[in-house]
FIROBA-237323 format. One record per residue (C-alpha): residue number from 1; x, y, z. Coordinates in Angstrom, 1 decimal, decimal comma. Each point is the difference from the previous one (the first is absolute). Layout:
N
k / px / py / pz
NUM / X / Y / Z
...
end
This chain:
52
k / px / py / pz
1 / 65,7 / -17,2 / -81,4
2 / -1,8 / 0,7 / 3,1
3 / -2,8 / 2,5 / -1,4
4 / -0,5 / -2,7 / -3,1
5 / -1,0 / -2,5 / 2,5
6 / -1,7 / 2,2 / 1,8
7 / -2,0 / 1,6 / -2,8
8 / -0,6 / -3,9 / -1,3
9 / -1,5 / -1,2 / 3,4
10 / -1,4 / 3,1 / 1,3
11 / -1,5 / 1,3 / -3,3
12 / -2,6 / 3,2 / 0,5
13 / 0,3 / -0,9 / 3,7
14 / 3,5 / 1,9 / -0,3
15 / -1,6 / 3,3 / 0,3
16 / -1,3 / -0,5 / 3,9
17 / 3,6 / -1,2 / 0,8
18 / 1,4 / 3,6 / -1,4
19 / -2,9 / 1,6 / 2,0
20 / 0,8 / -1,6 / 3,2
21 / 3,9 / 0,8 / -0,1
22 / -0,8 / 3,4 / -1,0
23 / -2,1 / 0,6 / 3,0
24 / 1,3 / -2,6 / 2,4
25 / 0,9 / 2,5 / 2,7
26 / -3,6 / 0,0 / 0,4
27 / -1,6 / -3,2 / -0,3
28 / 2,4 / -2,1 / 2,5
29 / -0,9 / 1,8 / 2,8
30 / -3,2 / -0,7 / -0,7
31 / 0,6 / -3,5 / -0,7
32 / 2,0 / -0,4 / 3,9
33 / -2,8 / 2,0 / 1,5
34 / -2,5 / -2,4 / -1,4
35 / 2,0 / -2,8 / 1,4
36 / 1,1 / 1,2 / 3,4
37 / -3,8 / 0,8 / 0,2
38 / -1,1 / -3,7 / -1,0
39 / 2,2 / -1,7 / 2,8
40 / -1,0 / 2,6 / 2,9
41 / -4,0 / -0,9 / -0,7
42 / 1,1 / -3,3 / -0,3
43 / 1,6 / -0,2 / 2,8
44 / -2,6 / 1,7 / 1,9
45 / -2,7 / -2,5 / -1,0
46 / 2,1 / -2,6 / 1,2
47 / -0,1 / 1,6 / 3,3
48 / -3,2 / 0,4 / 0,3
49 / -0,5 / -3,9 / -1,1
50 / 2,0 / -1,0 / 2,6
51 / -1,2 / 2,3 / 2,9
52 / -3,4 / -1,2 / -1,0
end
């Protein structure tokens, strides 16, 4: 039931989904380093506002 709701809303998009749990291992660390990364340069400009 699941799959036929997901094929009905997801349509050729379903493919990249398949992808991404295929090869998970490797894209959420990416996606975590990309955040973690974000908020340190973020919090670094903030910083430097407030020193300034």
């Amino acid at each position: 039931m699941v799959d036929v709701l997901l094929d009905f809303m997801l349509g050729p998009f379903r493919g990249i989904g398949e992808f991404y749990y295929e090869h998970q291992m490797i894209f959420n660390p990416i996606v975590i380093l990309a955040a973690f990364g974000k908020m340190w340069v973020a919090k670094k400009n903030r910083q430097e506002v407030e020193t300034s």
